[in-house]
PDBQT receptor file of N, H, CA, C and O in Angstrom, charges set to zero:
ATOM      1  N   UNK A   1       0.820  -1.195   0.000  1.00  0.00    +0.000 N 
ATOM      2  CA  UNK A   1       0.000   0.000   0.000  1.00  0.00    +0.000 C 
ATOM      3  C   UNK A   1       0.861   1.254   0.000  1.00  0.00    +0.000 C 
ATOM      4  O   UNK A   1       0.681   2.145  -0.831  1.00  0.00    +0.000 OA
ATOM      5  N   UNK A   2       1.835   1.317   0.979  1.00  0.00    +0.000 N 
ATOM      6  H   UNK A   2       1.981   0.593   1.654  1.00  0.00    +0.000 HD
ATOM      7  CA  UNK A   2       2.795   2.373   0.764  1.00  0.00    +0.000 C 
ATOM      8  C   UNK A   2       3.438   2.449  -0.657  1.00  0.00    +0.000 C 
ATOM      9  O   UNK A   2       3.623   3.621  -0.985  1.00  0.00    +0.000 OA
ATOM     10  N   UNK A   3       3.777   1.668  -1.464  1.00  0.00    +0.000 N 
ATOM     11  H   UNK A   3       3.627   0.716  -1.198  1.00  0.00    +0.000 HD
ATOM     12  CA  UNK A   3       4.394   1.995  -2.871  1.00  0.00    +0.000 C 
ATOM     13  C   UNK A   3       3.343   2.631  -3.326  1.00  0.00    +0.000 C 
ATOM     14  O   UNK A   3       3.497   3.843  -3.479  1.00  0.00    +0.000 OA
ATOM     15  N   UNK A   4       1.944   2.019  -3.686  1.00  0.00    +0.000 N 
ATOM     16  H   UNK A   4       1.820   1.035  -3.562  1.00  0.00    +0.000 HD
ATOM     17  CA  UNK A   4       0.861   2.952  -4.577  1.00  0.00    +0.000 C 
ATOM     18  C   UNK A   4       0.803   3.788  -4.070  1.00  0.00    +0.000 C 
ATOM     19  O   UNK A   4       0.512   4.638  -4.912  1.00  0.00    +0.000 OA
ATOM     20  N   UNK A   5       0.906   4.378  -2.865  1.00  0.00    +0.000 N 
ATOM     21  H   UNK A   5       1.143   3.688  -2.181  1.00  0.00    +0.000 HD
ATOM     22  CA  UNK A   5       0.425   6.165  -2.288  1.00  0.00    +0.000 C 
ATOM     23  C   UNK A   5       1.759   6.618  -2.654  1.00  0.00    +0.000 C 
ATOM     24  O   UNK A   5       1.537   7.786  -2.975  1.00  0.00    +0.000 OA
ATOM     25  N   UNK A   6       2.812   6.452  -2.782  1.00  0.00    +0.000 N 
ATOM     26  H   UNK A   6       2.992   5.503  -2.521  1.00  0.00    +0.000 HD
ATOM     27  CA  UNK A   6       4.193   6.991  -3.511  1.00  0.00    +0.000 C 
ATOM     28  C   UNK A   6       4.311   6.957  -4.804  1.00  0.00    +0.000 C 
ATOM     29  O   UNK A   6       5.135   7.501  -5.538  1.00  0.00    +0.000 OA
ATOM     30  N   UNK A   7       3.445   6.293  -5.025  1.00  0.00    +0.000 N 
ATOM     31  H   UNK A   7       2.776   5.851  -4.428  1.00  0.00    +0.000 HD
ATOM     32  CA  UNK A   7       3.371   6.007  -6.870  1.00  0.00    +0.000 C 
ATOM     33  C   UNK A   7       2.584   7.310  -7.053  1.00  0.00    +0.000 C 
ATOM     34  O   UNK A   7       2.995   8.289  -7.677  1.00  0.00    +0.000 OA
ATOM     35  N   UNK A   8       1.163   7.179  -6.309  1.00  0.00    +0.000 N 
ATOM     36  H   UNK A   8       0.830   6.384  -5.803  1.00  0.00    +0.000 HD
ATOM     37  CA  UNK A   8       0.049   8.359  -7.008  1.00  0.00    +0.000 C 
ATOM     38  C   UNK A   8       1.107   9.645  -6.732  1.00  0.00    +0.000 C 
ATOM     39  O   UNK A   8       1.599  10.287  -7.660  1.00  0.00    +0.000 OA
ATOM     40  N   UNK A   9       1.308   9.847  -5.679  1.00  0.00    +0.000 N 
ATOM     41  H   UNK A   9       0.908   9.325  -4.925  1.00  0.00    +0.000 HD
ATOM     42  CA  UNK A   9       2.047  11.134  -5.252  1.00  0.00    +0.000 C 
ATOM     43  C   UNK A   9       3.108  11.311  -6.437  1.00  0.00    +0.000 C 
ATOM     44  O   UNK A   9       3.241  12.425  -6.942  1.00  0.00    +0.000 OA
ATOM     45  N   UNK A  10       3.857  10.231  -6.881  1.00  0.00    +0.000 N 
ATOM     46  H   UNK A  10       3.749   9.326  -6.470  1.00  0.00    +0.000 HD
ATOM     47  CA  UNK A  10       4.789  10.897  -7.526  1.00  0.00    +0.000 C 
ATOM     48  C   UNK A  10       4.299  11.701  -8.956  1.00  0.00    +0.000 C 
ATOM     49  O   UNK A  10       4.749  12.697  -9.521  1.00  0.00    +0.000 OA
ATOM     50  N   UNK A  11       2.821  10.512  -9.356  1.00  0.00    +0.000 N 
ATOM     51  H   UNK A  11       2.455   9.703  -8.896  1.00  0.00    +0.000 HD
ATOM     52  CA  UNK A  11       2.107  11.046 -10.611  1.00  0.00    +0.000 C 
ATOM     53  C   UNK A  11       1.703  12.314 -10.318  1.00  0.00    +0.000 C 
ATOM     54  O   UNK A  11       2.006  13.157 -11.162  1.00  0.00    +0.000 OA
ATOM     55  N   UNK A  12       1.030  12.731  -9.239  1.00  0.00    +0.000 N 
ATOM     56  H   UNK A  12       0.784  12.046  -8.553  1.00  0.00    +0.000 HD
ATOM     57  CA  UNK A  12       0.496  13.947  -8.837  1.00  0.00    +0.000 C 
ATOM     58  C   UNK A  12       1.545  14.591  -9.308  1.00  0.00    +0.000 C 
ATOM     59  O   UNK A  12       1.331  15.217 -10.346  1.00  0.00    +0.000 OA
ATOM     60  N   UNK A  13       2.244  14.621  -9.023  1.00  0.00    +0.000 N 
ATOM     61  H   UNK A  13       2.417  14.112  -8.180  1.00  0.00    +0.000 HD
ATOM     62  CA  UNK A  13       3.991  15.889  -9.064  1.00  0.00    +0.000 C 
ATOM     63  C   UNK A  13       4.467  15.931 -10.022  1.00  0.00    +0.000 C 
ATOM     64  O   UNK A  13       4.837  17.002 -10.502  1.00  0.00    +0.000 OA
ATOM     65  N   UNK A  14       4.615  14.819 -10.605  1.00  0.00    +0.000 N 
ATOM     66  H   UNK A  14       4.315  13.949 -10.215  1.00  0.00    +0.000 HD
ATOM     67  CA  UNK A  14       5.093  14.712 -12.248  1.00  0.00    +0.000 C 
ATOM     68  C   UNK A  14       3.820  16.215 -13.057  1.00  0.00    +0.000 C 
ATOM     69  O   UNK A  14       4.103  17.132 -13.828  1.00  0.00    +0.000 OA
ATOM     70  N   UNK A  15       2.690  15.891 -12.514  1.00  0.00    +0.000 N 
ATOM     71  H   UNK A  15       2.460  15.146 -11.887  1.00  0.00    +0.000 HD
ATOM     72  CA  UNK A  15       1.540  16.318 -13.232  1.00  0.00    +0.000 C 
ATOM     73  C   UNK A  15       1.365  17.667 -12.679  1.00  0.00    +0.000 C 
ATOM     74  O   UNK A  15       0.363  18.352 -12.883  1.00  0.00    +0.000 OA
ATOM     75  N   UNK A  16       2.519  18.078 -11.871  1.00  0.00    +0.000 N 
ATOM     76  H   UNK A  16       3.334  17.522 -11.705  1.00  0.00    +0.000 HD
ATOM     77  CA  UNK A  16       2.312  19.379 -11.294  1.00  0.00    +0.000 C 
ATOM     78  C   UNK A  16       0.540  19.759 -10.679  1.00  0.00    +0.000 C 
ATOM     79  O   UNK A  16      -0.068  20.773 -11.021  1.00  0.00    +0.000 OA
ATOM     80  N   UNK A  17       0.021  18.773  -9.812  1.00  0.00    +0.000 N 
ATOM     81  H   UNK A  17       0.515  17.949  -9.534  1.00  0.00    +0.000 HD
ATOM     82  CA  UNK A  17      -1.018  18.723  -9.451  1.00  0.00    +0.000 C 
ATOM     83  C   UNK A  17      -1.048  18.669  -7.962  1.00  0.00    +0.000 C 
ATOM     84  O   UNK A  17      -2.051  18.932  -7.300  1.00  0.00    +0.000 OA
ATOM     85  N   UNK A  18       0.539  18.180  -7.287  1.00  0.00    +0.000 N 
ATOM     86  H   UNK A  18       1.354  17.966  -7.826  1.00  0.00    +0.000 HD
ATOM     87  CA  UNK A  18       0.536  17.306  -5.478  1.00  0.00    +0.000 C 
ATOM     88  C   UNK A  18      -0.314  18.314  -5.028  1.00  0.00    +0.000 C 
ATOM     89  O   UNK A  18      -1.442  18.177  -4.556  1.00  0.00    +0.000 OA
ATOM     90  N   UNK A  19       0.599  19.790  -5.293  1.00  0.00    +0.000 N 
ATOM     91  H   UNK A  19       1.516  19.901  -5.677  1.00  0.00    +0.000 HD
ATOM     92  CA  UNK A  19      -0.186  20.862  -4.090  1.00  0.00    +0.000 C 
ATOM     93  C   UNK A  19      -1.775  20.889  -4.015  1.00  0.00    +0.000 C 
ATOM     94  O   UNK A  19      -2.300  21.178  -2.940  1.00  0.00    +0.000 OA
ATOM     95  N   UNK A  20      -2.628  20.568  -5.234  1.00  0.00    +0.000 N 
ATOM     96  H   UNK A  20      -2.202  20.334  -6.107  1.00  0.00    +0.000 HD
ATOM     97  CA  UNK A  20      -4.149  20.872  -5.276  1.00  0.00    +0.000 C 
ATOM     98  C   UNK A  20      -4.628  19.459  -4.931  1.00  0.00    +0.000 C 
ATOM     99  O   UNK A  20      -5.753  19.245  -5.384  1.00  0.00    +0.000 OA
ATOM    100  N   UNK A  21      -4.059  18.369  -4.214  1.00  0.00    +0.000 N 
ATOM    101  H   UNK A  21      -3.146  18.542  -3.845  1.00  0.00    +0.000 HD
ATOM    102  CA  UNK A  21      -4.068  17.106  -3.644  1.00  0.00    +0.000 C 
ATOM    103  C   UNK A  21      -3.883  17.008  -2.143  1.00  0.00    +0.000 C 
ATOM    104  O   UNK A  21      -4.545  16.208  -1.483  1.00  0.00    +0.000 OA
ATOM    105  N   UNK A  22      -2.943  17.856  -1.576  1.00  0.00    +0.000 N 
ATOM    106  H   UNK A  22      -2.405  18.507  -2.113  1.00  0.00    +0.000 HD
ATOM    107  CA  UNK A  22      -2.815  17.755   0.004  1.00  0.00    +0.000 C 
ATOM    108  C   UNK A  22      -3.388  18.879   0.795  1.00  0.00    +0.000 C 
ATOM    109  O   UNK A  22      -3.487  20.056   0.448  1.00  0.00    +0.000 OA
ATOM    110  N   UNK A  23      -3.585  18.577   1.404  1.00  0.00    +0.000 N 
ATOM    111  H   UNK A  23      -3.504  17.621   1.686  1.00  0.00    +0.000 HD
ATOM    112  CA  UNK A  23      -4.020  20.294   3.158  1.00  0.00    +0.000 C 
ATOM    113  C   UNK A  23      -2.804  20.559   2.997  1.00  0.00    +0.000 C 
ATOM    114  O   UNK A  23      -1.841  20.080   2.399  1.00  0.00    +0.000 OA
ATOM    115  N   UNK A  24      -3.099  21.660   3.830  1.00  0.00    +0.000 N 
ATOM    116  H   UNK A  24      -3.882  22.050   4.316  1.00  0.00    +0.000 HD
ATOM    117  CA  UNK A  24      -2.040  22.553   4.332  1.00  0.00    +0.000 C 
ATOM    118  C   UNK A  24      -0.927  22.000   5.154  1.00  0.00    +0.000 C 
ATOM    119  O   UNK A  24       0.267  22.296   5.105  1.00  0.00    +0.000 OA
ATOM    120  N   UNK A  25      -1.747  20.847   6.181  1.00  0.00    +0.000 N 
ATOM    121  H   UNK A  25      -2.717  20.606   6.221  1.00  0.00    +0.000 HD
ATOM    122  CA  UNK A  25      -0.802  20.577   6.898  1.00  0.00    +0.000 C 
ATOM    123  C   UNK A  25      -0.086  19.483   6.596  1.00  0.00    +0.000 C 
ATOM    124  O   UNK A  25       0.956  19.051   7.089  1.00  0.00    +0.000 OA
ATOM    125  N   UNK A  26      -0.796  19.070   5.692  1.00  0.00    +0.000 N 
ATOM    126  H   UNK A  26      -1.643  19.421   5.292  1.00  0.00    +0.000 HD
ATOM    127  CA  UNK A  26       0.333  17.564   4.848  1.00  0.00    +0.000 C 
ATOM    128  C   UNK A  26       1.381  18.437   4.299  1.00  0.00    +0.000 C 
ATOM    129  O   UNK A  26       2.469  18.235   4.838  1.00  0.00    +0.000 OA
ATOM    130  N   UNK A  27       1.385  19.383   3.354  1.00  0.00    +0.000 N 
ATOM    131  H   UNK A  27       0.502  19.547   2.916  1.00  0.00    +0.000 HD
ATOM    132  CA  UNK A  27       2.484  20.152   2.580  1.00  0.00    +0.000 C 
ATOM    133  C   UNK A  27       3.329  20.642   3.628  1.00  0.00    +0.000 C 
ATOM    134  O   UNK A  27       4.488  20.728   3.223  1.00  0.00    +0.000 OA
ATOM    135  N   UNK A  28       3.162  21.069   5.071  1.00  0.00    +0.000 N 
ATOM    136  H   UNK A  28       2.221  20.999   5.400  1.00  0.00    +0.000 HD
ATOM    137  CA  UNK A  28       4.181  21.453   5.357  1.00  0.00    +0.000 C 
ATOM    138  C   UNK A  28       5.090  20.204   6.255  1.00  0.00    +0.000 C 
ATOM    139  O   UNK A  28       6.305  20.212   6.459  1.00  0.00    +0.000 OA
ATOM    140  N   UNK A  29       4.100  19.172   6.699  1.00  0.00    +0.000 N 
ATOM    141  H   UNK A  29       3.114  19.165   6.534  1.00  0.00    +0.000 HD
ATOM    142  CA  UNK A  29       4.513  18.143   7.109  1.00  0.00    +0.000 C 
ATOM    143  C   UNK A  29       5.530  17.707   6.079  1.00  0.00    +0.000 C 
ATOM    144  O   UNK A  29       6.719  17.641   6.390  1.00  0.00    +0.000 OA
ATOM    145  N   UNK A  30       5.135  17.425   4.941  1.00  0.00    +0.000 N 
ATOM    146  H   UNK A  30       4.169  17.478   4.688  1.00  0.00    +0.000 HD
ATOM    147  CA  UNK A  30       6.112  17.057   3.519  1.00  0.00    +0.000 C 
ATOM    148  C   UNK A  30       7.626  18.021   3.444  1.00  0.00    +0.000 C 
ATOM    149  O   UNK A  30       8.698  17.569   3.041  1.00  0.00    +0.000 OA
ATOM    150  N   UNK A  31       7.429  19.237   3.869  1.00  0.00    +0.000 N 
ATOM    151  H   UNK A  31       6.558  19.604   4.196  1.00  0.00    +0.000 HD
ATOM    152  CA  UNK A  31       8.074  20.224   3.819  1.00  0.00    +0.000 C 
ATOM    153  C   UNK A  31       9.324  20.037   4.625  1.00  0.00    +0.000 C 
ATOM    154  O   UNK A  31      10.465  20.055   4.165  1.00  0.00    +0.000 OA
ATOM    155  N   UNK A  32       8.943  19.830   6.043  1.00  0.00    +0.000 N 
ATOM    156  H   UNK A  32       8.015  19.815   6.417  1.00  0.00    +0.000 HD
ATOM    157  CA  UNK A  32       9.600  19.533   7.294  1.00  0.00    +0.000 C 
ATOM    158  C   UNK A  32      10.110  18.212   7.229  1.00  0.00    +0.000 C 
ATOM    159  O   UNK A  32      11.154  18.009   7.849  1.00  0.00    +0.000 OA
ATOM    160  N   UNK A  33       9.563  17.212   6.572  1.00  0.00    +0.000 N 
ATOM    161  H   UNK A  33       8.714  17.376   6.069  1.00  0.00    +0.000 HD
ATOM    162  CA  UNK A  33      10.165  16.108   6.114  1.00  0.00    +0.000 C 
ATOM    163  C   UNK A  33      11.980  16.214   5.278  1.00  0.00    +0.000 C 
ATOM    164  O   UNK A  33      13.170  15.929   5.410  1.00  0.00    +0.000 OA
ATOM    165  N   UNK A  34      11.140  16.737   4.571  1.00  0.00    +0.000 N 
ATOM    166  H   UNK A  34      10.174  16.969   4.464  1.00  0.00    +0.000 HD
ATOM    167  CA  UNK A  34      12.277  17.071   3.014  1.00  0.00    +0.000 C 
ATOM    168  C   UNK A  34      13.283  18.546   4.010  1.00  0.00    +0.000 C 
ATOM    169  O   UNK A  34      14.507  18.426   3.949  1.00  0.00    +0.000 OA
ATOM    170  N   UNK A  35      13.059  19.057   4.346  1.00  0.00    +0.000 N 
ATOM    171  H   UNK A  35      12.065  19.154   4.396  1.00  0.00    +0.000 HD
ATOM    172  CA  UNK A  35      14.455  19.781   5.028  1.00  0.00    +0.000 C 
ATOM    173  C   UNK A  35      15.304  19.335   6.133  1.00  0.00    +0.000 C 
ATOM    174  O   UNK A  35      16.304  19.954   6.495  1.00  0.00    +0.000 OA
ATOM    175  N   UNK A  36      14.800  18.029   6.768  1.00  0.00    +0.000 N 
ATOM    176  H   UNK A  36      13.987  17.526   6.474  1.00  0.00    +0.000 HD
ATOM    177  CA  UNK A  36      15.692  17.566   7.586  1.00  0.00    +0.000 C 
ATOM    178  C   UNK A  36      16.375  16.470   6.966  1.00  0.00    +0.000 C 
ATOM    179  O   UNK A  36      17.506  16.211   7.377  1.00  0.00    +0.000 OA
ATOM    180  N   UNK A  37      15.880  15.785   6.048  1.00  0.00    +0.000 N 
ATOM    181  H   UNK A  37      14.961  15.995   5.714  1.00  0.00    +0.000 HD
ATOM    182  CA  UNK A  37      16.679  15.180   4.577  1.00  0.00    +0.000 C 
ATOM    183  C   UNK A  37      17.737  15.369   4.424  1.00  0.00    +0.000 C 
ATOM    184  O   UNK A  37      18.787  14.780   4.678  1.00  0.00    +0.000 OA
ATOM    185  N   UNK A  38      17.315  16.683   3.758  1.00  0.00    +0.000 N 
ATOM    186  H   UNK A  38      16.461  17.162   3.551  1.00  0.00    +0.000 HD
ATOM    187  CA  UNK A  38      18.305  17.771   2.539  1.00  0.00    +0.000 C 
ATOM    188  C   UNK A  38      19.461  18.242   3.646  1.00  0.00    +0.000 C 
ATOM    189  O   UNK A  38      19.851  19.378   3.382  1.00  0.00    +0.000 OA
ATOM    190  N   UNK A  39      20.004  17.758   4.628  1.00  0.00    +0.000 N 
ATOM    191  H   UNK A  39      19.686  16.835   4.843  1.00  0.00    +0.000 HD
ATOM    192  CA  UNK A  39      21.225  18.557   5.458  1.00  0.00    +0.000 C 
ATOM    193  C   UNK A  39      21.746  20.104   5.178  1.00  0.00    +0.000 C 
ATOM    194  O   UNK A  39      21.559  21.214   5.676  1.00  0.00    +0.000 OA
ATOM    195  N   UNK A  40      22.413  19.601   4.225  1.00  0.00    +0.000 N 
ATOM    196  H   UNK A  40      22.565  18.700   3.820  1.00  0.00    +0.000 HD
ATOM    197  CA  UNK A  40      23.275  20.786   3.617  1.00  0.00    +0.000 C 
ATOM    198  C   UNK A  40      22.504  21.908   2.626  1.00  0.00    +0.000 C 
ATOM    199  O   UNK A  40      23.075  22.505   1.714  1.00  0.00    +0.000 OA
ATOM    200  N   UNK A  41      21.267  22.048   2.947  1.00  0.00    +0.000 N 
ATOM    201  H   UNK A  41      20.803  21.563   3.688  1.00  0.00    +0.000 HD
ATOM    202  CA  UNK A  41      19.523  22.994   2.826  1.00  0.00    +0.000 C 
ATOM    203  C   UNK A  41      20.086  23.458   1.246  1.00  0.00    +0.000 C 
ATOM    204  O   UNK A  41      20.014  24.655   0.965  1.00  0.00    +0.000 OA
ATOM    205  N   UNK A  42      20.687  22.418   0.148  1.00  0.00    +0.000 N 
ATOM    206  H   UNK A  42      20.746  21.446   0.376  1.00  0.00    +0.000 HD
ATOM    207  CA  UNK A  42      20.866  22.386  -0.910  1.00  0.00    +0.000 C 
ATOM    208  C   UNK A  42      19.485  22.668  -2.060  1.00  0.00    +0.000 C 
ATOM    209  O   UNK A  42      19.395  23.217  -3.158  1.00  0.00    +0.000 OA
ATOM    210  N   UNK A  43      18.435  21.908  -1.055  1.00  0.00    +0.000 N 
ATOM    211  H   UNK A  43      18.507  21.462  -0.163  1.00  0.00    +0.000 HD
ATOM    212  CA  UNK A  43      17.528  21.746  -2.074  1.00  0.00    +0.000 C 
ATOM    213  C   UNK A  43      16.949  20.855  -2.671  1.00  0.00    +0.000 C 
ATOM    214  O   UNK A  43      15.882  21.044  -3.255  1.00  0.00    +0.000 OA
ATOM    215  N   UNK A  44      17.653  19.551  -2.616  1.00  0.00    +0.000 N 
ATOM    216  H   UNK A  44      18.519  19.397  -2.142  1.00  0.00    +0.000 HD
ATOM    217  CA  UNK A  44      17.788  18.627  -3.346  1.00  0.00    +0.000 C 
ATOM    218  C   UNK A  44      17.986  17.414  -2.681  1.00  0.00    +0.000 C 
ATOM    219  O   UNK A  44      18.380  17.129  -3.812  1.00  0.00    +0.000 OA
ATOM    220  N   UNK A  45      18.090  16.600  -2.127  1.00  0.00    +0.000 N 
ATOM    221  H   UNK A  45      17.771  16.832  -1.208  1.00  0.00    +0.000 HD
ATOM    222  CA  UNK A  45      18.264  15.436  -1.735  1.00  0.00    +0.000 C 
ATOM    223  C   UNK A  45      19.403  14.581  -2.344  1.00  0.00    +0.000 C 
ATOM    224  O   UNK A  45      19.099  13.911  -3.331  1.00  0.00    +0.000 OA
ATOM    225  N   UNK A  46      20.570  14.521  -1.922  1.00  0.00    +0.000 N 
ATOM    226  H   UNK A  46      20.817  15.065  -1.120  1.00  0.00    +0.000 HD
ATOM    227  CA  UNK A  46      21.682  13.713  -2.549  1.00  0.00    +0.000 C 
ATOM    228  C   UNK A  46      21.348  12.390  -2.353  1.00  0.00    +0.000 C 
ATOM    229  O   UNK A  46      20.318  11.995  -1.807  1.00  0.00    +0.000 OA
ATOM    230  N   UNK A  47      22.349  11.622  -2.863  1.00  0.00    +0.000 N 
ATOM    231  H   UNK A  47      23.187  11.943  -3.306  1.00  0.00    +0.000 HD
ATOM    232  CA  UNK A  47      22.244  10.253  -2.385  1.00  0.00    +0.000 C 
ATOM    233  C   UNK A  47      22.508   9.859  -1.321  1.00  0.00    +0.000 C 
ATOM    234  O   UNK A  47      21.739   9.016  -0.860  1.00  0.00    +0.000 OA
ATOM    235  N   UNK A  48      23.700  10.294  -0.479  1.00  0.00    +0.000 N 
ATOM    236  H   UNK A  48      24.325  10.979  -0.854  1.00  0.00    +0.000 HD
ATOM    237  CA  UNK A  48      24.336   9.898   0.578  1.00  0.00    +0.000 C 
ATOM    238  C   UNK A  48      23.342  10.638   2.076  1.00  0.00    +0.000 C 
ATOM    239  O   UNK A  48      23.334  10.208   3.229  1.00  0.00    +0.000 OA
ATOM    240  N   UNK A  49      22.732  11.618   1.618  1.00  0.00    +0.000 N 
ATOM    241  H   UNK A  49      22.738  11.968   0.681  1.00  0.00    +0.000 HD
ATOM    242  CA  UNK A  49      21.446  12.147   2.967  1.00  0.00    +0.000 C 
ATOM    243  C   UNK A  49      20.569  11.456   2.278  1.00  0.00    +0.000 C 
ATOM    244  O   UNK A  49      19.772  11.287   3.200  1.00  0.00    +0.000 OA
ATOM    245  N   UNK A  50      20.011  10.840   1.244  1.00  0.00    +0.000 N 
ATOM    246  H   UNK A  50      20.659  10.978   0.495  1.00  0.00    +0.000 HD
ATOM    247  CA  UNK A  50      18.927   9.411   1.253  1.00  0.00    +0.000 C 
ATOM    248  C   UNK A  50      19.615   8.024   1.901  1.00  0.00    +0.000 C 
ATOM    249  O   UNK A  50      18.955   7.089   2.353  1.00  0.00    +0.000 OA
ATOM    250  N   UNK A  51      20.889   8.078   1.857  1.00  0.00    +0.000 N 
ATOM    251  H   UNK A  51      21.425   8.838   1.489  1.00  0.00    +0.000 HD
ATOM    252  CA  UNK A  51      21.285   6.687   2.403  1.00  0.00    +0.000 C 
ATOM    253  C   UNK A  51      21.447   7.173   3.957  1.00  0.00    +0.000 C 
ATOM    254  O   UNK A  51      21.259   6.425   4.917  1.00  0.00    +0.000 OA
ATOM    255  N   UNK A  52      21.731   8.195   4.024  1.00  0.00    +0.000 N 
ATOM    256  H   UNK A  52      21.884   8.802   3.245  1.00  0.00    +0.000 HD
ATOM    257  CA  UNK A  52      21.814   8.453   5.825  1.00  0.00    +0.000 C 
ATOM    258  C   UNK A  52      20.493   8.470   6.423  1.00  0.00    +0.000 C 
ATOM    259  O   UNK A  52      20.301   8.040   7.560  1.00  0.00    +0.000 OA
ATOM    260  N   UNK A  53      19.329   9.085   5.494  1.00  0.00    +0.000 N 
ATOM    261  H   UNK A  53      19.485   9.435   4.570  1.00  0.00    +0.000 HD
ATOM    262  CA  UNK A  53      18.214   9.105   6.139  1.00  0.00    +0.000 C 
ATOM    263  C   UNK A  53      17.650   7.594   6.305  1.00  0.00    +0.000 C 
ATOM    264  O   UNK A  53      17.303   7.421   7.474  1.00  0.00    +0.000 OA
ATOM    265  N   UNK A  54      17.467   6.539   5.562  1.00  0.00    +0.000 N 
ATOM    266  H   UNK A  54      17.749   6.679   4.613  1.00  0.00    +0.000 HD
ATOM    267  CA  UNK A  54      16.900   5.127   5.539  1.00  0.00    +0.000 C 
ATOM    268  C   UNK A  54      17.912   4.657   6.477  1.00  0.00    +0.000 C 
ATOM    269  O   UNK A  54      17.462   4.136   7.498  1.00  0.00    +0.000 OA
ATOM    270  N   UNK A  55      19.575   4.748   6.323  1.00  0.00    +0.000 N 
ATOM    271  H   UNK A  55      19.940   5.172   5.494  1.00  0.00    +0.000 HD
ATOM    272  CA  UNK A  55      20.149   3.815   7.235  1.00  0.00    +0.000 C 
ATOM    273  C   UNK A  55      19.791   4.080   8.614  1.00  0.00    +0.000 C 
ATOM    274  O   UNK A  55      20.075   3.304   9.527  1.00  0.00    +0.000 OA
ATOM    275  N   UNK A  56      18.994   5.476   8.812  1.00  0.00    +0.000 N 
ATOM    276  H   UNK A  56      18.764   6.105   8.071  1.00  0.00    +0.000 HD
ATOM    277  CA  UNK A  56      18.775   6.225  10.272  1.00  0.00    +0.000 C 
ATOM    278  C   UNK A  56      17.184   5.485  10.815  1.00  0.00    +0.000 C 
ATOM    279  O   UNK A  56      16.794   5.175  11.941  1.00  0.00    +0.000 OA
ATOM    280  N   UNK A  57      16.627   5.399   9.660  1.00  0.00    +0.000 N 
ATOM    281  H   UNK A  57      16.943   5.651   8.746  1.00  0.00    +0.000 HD
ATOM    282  CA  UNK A  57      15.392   4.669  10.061  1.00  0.00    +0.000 C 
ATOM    283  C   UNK A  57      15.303   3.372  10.061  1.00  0.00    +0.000 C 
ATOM    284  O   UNK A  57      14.607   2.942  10.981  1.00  0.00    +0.000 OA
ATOM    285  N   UNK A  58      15.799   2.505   9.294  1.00  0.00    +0.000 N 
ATOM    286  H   UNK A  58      16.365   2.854   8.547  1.00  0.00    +0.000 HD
ATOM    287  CA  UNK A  58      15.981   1.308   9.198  1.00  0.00    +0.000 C 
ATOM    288  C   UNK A  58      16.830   0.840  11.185  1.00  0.00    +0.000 C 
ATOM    289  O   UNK A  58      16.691  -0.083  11.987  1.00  0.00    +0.000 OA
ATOM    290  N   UNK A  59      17.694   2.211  11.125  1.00  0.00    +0.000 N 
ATOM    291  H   UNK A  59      17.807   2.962  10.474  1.00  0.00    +0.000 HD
ATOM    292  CA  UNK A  59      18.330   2.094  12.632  1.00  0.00    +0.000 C 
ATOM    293  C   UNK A  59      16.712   1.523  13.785  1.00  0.00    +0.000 C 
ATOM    294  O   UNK A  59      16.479   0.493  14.418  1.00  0.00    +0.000 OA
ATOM    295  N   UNK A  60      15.913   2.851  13.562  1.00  0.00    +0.000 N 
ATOM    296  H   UNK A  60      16.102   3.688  13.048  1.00  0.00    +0.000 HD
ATOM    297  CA  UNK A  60      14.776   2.704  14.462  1.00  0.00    +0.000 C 
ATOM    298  C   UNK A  60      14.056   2.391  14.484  1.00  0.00    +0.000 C 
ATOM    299  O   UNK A  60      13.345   2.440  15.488  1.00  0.00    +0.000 OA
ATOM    300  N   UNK A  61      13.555   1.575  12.851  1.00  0.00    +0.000 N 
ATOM    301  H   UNK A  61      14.132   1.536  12.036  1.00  0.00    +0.000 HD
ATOM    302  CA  UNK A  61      12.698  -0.022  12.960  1.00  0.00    +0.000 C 
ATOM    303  C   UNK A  61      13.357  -1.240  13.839  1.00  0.00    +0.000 C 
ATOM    304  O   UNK A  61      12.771  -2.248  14.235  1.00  0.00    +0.000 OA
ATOM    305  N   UNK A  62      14.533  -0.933  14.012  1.00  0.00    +0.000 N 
ATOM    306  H   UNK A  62      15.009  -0.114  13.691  1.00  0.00    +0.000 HD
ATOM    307  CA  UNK A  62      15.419  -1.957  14.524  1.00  0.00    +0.000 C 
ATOM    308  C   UNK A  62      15.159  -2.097  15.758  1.00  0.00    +0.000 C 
ATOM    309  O   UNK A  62      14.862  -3.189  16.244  1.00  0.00    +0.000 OA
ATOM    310  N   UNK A  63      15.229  -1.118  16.357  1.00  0.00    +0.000 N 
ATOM    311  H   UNK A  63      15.470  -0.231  15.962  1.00  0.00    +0.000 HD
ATOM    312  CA  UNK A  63      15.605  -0.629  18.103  1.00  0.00    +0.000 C 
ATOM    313  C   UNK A  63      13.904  -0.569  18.694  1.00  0.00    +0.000 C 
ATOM    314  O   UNK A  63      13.678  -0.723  19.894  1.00  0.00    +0.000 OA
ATOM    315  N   UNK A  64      12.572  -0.282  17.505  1.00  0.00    +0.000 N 
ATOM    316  H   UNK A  64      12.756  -0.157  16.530  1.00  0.00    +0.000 HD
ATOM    317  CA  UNK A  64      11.664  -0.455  18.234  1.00  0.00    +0.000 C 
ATOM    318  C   UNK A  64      10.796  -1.995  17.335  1.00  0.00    +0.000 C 
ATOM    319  O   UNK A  64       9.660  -2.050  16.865  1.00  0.00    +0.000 OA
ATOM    320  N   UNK A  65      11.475  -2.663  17.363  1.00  0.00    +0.000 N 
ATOM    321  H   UNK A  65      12.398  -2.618  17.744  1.00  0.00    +0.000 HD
ATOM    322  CA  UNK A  65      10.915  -3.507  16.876  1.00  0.00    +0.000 C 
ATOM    323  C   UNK A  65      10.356  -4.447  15.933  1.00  0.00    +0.000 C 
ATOM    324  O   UNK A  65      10.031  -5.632  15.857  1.00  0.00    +0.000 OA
ATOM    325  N   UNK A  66      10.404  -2.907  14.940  1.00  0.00    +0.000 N 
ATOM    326  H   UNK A  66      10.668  -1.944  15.001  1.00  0.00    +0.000 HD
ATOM    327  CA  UNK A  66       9.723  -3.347  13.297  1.00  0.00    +0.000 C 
ATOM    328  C   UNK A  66      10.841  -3.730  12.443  1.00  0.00    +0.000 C 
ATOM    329  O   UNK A  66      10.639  -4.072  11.278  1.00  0.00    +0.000 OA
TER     330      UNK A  66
């Protein structure tokens, strides 16, 4: 289920449509997501802050269980 809601979302965005798809408070939730990502407030998401961010969560599926 999580891939298809990442799938639609990504179509949404491709389609320049996400923003007329979420509240307010999902976009900034999304927002606040994506800047603690992005470290170096580049903009962009490198590879190595996507591999730090999953190896960081994958850490705390670990430690609580999942």
């Amino acid at each position: 289920m999580e891939y298809a809601e990442s799938k639609a979302l990504l179509i949404l965005d491709q389609r320049n449509a996400l923003s007329s798809a979420l509240t307010k408070d999902e976009i900034e939730d999304a927002d606040r997501v994506f800047r603690s990502i992005d470290r170096d407030g580049g903009g962009s998401i490198s590879e190595s802050e996507a591999r730090d961010f999953f190896a960081e969560r994958a850490k705390r599926d670990v430690e609580n269980g999942g």
